[in-house]
C-alpha positions in Angstrom: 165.8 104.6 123.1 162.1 103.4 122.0 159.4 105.1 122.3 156.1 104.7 123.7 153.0 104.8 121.5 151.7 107.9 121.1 149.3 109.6 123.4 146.2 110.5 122.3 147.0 109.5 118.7 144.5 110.2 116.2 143.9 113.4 117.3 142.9 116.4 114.4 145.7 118.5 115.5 148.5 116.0 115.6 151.4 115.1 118.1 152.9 118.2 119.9 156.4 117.5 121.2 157.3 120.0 123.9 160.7 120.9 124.9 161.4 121.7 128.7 158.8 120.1 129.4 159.7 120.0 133.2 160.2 123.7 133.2 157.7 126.2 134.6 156.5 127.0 131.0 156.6 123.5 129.7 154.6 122.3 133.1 152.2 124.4 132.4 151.9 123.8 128.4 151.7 120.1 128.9 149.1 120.2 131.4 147.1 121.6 128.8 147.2 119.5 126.9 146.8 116.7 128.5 144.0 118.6 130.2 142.4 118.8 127.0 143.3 115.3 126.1 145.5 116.1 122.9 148.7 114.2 121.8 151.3 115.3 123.5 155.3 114.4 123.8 156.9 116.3 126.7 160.9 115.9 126.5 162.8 116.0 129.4 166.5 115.7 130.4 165.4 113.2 132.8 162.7 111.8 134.4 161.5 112.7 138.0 159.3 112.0 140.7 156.5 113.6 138.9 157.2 112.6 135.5 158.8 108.7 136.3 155.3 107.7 135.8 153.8 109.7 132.8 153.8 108.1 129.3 153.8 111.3 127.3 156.9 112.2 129.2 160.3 111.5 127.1 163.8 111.7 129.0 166.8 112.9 126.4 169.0 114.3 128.2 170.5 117.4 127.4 169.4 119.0 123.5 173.1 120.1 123.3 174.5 116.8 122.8 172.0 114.6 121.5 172.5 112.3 118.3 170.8 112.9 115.1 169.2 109.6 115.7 168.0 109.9 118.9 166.8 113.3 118.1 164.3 112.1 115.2 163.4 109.1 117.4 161.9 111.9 119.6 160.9 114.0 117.1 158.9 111.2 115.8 155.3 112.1 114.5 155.5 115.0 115.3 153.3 117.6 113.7 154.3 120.5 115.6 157.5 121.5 117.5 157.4 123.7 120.6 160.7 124.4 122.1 160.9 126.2 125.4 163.8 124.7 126.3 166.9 126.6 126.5 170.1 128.7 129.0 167.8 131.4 131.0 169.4 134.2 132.6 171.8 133.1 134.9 172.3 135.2 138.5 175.7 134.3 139.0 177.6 133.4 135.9 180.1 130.5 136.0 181.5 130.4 132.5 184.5 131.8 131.2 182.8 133.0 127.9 179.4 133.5 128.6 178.0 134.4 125.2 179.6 131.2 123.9 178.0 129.2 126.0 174.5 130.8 125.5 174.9 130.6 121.7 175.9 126.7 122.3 172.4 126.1 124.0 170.1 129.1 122.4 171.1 129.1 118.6 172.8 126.3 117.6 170.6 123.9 119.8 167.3 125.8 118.4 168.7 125.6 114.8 169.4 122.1 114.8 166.3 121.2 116.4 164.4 123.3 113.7 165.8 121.6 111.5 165.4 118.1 112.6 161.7 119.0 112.8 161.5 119.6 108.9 163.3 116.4 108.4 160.0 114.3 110.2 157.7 116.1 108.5 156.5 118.9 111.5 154.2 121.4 109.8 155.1 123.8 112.9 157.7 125.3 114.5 157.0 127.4 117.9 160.1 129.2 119.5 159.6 130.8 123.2 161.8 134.1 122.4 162.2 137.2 124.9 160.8 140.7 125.1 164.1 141.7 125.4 165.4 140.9 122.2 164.0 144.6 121.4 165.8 145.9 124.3 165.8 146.7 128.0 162.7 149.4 128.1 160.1 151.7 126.6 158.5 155.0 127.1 155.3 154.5 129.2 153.1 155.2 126.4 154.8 153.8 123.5 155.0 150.2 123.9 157.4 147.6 121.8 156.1 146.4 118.3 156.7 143.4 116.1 157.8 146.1 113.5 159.8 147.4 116.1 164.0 147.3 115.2 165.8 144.6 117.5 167.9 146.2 120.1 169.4 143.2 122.3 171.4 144.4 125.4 172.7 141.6 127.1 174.2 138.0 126.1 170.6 136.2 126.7 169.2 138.5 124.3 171.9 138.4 121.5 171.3 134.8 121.8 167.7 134.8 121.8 168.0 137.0 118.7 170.3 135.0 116.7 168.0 131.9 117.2 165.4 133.7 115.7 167.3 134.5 112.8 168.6 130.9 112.8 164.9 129.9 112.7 164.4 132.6 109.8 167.2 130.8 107.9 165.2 127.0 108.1 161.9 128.3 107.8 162.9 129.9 104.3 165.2 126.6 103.4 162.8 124.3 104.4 159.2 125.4 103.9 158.4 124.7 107.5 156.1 127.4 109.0 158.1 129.1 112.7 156.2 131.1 115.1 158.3 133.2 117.4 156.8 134.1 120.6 158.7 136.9 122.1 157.5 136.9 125.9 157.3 139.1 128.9 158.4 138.1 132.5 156.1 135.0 133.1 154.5 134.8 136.5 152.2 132.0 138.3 152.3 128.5 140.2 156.1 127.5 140.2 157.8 130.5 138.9 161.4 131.2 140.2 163.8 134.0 139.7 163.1 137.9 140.9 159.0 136.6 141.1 159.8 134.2 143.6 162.1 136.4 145.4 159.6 139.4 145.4 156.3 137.1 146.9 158.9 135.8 149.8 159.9 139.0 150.9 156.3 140.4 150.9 155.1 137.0 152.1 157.4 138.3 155.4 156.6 141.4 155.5 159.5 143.0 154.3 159.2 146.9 153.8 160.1 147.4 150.4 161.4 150.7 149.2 158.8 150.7 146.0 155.9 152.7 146.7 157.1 156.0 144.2 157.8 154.3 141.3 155.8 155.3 138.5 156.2 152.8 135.4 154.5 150.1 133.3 155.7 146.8 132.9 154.1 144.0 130.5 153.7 140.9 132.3 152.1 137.1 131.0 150.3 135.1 133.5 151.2 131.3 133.2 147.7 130.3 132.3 147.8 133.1 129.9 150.8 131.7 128.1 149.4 128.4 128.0 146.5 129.6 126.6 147.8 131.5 123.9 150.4 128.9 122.5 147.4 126.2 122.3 145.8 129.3 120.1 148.7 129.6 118.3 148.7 125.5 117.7 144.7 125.2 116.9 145.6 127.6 114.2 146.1 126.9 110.5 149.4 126.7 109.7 150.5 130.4 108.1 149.9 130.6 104.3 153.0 132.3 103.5 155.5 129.4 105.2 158.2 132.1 106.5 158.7 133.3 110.2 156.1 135.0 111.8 156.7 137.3 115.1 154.8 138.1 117.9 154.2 140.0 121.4 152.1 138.2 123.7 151.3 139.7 127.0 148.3 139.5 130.1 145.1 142.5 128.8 147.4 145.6 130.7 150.5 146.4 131.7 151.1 147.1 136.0 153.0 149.3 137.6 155.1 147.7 140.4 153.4 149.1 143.0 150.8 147.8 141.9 152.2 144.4 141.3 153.3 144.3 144.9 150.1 145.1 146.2 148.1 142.3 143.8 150.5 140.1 145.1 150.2 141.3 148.9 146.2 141.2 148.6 146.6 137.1 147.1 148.7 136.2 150.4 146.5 138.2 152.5 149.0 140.0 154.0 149.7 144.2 153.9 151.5 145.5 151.3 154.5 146.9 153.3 155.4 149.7 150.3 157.2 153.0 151.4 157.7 155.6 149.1 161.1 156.3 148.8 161.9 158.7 145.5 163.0 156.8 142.5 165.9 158.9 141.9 167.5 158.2 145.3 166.7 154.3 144.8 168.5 154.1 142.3 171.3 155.8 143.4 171.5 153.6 146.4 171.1 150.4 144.4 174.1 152.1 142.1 176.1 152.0 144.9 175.8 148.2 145.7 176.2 147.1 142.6 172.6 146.4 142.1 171.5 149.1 139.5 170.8 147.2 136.5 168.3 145.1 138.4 166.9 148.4 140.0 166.1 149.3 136.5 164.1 146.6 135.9 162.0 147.7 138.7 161.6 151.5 138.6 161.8 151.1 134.0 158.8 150.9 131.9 159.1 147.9 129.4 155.2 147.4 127.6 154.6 145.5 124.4 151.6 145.9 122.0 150.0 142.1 121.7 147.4 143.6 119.2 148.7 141.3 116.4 149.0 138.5 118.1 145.2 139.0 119.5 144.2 139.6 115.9 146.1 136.9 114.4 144.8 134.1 116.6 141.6 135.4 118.0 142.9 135.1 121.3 141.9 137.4 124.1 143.6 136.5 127.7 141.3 134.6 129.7 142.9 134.8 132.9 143.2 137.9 135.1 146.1 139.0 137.4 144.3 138.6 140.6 143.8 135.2 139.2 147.2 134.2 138.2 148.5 135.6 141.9 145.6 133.7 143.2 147.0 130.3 142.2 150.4 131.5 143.2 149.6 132.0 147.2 147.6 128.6 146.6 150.9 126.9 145.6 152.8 128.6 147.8 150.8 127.7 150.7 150.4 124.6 150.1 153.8 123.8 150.0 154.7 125.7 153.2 152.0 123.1 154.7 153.7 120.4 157.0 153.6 116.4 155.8 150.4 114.8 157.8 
């Protein structure tokens, strides 16, 4: 495998490489960049229709198995690491030991790439973590805190967890600087998962049993993220060269009501809510089976980006309605028929 020159070489903040790059937060990472015009190397399992003919896209295949060499060959020049690639939550488990399997992907993968990354030379190390590392909820009015104690509640979040204290582990062996990132529920233009679900059924009018619930949820816009991981990479790398943790999250948190109707008002159609007591819902979802993702609904779950803000001098520069906005756009545009 021989790579191409480098994109944009020459640049002050050095060549990027991106993992996942053909996911719905690496899309949206490397389109800033090359928006902006900065090296970039997205890496890829392999190539598609819309990355066959991009240069600063690199197929790998799967980060699992990869050899030592051909992981330095696309590690290359790097001068920063971002790795959003990983094993997501999974609706319908296939594997006998589930855990194993995420810990194969989430820490060992993460830890070896970390580590690969000191061995070229990368001054920086970003990891795309999970809010839920700190657990499943919070009290409306006391949002999660990077001083906060981790309280993972699921296999995804022991994994997620674990990487970061894999990570931990190279950044103090090494000298390498690692950001974590521990992210909200990501929403915008090509997001799957309960988001897509939730626009389809409003996008059809389906009345949705949702209009009592009283909560607040932390959400990150897709623009937003992108945003705030090309703060985090204009940024001097940390002085103290250990690993440094942060919440990052759109200006306020929504209530899902209020979701539903931001999302109804950007598809132009009527929010079809009816107000149907949370303590019932939740009964009835209990009784299908469906109760933890109920919870997810009807539970607050806010975190606190103050120190990220501060850190980076980053304010979010998108707004919900905009975010949504460029979601109906998407989705209309593919619902249009080929001329």
């Amino acid at each position: 495998m021989v790579l191409s020159p480098e994109v944009g070489a020459g640049s002050a903040r050095g060549l990027v490489v991106v993992t996942g790059a053909d996911g719905f937060a690496g899309r949206a990472a490397c389109a800033r960049f090359r928006g902006a015009g900065g090296p970039f190397r997205g890496l890829v399992r392999a190539l598609s229709a819309a990355t066959a003919a991009r240069p600063d896209i690199l197929p790998v295949g799967d980060l699992t198995g990869i050899s030592d060499g051909a992981l330095a060959n696309a590690l290359r020049g790097a001068r920063a690491v971002v790795h959003l690639a990983g094993r997501a939550h999974v609706m319908r488990e296939t594997t006998a030991n589930p855990l194993q399997t995420f810990r194969a992907v989430n820490v060992a993968t993460t830890e070896r790439l970390a580590r690969a990354a000191a061995a070229v030379g990368a001054a920086h190390f970003v990891f795309a973590s999970s809010v839920k590392v700190n657990g499943e909820a919070t009290p409306p009015a006391r949002p999660f805190r990077e001083s906060d104690p981790p309280d993972p509640r699921d296999d995804y979040a022991v994994s997620k967890w674990e990487a970061e204290c894999a990570l931990a582990d190279v950044a103090r062996e090494t000298g390498m600087p690692v950001t974590v990132l521990r992210l909200p529920l990501l929403y915008g233009p090509g997001a799957k998962g309960n988001v897509a679900r939730l626009i389809e059924a409003i996008a059809r009018g389906v009345p949705l049993p949702l209009g009592a619930i009283d909560n607040r949820r932390s959400l990150l816009g897709i623009g937003n993220f992108a945003s705030a991981l090309d703060a985090v990479l204009g940024h001097p790398a940390p002085a103290l060269r250990t690993l440094a943790t942060y919440f990052v999250a759109d200006d306020r948190p929504v209530a899902t009501p209020e979701l539903v109707r931001a999302i109804a008002a950007a598809l132009g159609v009527p929010p079809r809510l009816v107000a149907v007591p949370t303590r019932l819902l939740r009964l009835a979802c209990a009784c299908v089976g469906k109760a933890a993702a109920i919870d997810r609904l009807t539970g607050s779950l806010v975190v606190d980006s103050g120190a990220f803000q501060a850190a980076f001098g980053w304010q979010p520069p998108h707004t919900m309605a905009e975010e949504l906005a460029d979601m109906a756009g998407e989705r209309r545009e593919v619902a249009l028929p080929p001329l």
